[in-house]
C-alpha positions in Angstrom: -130.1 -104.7 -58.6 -128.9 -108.7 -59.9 -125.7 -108.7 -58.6 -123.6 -111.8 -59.3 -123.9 -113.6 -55.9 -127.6 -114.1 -57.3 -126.7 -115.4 -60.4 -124.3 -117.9 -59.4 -126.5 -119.4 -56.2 -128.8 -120.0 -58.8 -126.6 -121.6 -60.8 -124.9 -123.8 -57.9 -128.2 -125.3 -57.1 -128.2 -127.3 -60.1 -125.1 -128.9 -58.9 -121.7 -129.5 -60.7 -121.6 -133.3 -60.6 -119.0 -135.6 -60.1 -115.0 -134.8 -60.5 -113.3 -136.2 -63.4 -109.6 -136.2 -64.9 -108.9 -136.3 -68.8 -105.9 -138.3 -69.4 -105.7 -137.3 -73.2 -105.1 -133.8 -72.2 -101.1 -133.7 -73.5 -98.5 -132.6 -70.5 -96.5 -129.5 -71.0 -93.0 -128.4 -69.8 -91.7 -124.6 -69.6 -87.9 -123.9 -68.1 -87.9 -120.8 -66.0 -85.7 -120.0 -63.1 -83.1 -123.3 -64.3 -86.0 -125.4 -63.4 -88.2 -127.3 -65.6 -91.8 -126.6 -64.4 -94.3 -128.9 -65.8 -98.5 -128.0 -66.3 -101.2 -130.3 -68.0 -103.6 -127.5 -70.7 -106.8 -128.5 -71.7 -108.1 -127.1 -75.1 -112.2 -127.4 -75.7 -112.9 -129.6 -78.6 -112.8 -127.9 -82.0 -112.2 -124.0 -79.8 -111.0 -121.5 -82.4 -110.6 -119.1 -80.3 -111.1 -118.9 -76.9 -113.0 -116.7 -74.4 -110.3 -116.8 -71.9 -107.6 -118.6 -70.2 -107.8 -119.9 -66.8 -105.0 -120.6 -64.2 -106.4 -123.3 -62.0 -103.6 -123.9 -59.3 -103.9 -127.3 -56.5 -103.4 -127.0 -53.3 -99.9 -128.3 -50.7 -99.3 -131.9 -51.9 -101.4 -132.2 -54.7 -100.3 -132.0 -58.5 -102.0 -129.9 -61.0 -103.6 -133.7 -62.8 -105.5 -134.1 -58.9 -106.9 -130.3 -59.1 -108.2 -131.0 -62.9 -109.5 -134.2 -60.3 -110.9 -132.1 -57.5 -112.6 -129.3 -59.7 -113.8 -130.9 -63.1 -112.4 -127.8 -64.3 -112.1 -129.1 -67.9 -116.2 -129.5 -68.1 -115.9 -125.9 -67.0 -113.7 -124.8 -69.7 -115.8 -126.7 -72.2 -118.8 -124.6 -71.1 -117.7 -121.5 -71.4 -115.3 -121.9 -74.2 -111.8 -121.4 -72.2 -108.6 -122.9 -72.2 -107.7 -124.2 -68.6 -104.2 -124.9 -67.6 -102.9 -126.8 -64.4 -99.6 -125.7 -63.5 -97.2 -128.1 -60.8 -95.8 -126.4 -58.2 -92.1 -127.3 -56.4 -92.4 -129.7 -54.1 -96.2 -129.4 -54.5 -96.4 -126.4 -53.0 -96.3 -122.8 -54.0 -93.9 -120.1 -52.9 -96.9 -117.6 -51.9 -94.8 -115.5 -49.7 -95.5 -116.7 -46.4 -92.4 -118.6 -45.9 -93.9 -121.5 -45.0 -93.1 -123.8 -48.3 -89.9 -125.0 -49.8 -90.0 -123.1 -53.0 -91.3 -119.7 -50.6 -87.8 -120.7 -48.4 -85.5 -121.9 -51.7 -86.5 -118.9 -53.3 -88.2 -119.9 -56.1 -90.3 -117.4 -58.4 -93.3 -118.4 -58.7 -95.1 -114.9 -59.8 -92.5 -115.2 -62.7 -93.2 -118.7 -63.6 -97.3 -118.4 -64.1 -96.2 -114.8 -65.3 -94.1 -116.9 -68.1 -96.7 -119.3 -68.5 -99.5 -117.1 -68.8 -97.9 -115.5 -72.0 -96.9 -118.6 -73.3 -100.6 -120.0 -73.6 -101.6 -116.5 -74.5 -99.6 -116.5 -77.3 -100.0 -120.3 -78.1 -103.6 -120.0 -77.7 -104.3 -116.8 -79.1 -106.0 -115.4 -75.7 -107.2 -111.5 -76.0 -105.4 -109.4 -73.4 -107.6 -108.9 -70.3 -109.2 -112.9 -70.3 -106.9 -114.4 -68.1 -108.0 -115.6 -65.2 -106.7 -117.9 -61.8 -108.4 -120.1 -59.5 -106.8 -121.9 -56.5 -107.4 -124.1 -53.4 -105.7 -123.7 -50.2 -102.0 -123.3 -51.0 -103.0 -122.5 -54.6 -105.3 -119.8 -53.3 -102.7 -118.2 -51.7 -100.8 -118.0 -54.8 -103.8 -117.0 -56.8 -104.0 -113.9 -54.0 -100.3 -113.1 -54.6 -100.3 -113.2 -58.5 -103.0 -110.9 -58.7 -101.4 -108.5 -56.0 -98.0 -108.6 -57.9 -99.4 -109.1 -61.4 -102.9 -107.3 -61.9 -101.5 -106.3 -65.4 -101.8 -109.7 -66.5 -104.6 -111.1 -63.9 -108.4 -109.9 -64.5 -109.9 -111.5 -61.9 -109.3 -114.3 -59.2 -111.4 -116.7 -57.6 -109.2 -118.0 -54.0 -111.4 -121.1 -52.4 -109.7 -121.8 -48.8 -106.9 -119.5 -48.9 -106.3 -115.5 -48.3 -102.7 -114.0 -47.8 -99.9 -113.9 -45.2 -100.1 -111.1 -42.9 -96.6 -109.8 -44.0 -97.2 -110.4 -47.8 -98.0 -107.0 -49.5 -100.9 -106.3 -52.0 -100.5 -103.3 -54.0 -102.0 -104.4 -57.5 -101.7 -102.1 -60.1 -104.7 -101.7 -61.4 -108.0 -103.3 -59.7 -108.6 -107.3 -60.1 -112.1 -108.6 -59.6 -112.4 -111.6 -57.1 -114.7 -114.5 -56.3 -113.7 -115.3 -53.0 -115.3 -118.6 -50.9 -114.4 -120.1 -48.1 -115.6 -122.4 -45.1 -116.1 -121.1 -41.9 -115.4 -124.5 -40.4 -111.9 -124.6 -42.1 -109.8 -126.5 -39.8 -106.5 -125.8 -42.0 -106.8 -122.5 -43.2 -108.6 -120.3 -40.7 -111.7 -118.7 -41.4 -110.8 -116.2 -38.6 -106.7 -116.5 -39.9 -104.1 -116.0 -37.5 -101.9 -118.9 -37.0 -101.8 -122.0 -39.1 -99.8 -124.8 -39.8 -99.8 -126.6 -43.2 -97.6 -129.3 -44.6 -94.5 -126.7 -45.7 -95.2 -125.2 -41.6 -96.2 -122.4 -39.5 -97.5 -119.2 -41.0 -99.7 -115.8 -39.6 -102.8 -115.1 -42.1 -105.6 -112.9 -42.7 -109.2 -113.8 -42.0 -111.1 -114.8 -44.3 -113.4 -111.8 -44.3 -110.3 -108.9 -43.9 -109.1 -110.5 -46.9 -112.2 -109.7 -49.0 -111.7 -105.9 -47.1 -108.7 -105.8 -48.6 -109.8 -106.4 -52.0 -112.7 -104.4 -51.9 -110.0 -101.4 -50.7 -107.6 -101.8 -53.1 -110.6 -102.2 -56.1 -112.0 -99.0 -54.5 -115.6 -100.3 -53.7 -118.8 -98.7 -52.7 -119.5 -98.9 -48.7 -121.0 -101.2 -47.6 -121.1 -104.2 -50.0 -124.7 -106.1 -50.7 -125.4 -108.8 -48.5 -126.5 -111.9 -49.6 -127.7 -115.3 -47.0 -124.7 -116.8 -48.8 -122.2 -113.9 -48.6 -121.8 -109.9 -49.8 -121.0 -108.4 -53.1 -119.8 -105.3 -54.3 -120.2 -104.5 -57.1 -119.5 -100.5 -59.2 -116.0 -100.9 -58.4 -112.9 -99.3 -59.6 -113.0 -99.8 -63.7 -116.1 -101.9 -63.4 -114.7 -104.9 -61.2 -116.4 -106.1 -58.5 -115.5 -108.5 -55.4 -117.7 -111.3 -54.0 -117.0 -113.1 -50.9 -119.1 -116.0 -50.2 -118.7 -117.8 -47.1 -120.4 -121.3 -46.5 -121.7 -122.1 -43.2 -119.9 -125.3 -41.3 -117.7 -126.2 -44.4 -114.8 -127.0 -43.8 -111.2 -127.9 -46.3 -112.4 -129.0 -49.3 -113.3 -127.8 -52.6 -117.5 -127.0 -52.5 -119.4 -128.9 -55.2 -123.3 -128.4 -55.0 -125.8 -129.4 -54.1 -125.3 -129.0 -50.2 -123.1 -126.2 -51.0 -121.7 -123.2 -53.6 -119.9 -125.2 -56.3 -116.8 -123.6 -56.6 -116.1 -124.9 -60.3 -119.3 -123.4 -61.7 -119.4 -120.4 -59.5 -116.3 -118.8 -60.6 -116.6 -120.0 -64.1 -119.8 -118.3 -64.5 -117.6 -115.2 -62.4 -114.8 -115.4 -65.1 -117.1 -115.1 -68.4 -119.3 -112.3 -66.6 -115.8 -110.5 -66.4 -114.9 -110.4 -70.1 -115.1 -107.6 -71.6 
């Protein structure tokens, strides 16, 4: 069997080249919760309509114009014919439910807010039902984790880099959600063994790295035991034709993987996201 993991190492070999913003991309604003939250949407050139939207969120101190930075996403998007937008969080962070942010301690609800903004650009956009899709590093990966948890009728699949879920923060999607999940084994902020951690907001207990793909492979009721891979295991025949891929990269440590010396994260779950639609 060609499972995805296969496809993709392929496919990071060739390398995703160097990061790049695009300025001309217009900003966007969207009041939810009495706060204006702000997001940067980039459109392909000339895309009627688009094979998908995707919810690229940055990581504790970063804005969503340094993620566009950090991931290239909008060559992505290009590629593969989807609309990418690049939310801001409060503060820079994300309330992701492990207390251990300002907008997580204010209160703020941030499931509502990409919830909002998903059917905004949906609608805007003209994006089919079942093609939306989130990425995230670090703090963003947490709130990737917890958006498909509390929103699964809205999320079709995920792709976390550096970031799982706080122990305490419940995951009880409601339908399954396939996921790309990679992280370093070497990550000195976000444990690939979890337990404690400290990040900029503070203290918080998290799930290993390799529970967290358990979890999802649970909840997405997967065959036992996945396929294993040098670079990680997939499994794939899972509950309504999802599958969950967790690729782990030797030695890396907190930053987002572009080939060649590792799995490009950018093109890896790009290529994840269009093998999803449907």
């Amino acid at each position: 069997m060609t499972t995805f993991l296969g496809v993709f190492l392929v496919l990071a070999a060739v390398g995703g080249g160097q990061a790049s913003a695009s300025p001309g991309d217009p900003p966007g604003a969207l009041t939810f919760g009495n706060l204006e939250r702000t997001y940067l949407v980039h459109v392909p050139p000339g895309l009627d309509r688009p094979a998908g939207l995707v919810i690229n969120l940055h990581g504790a101190g970063q804005t969503g114009g340094e993620q566009a930075a950090l991931t290239n996403y909008n060559a992505i998007a290009d590629q593969y014919g989807f609309v990418v937008a690049y939310p801001d969080g409060i503060d820079l962070s994300w309330a992701d439910g492990r207390g251990a942010s300002i907008p997580d301690r204010q209160g703020v609800d941030d499931v509502g807010f990409l919830a909002a903004l998903i059917d905004r650009l949906s609608r805007d956009h003209n994006v089919a039902p079942g093609r939306v899709f989130v990425t995230g590093m670090s703090a963003g990966a947490f709130m990737a984790n917890r958006l498909a948890c509390e929103r699964a009728d809205l999320v079709a699949a995920v792709a976390p880099v550096a970031g799982t879920l706080g122990v305490g923060v419940a995951c009880n999607p409601s339908r399954p959600v396939s996921v790309l999940q990679i992280h370093g084994t070497a990550d000195p902020v976000v444990p690939f063994n979890g337990g404690p951690m400290v990040g900029r907001g503070g203290a918080s207990d998290i799930l290993a790295a390799p529970a967290m793909a358990e979890r999802w492979r649970a909840v997405d009721r997967c065959p036992s035991p996945p396929v294993p891979d040098a670079a990680g295991q997939a499994a794939m025949g899972c509950a309504d034709g999802t599958e969950v891929v967790f690729v782990s990269i030797d030695g890396w440590g907190h930053t987002w993987p572009f080939g060649p010396t590792a799995v490009d994260a950018s093109q890896a779950s790009g290529q994840f996201f269009a093998s999803q639609l449907r």
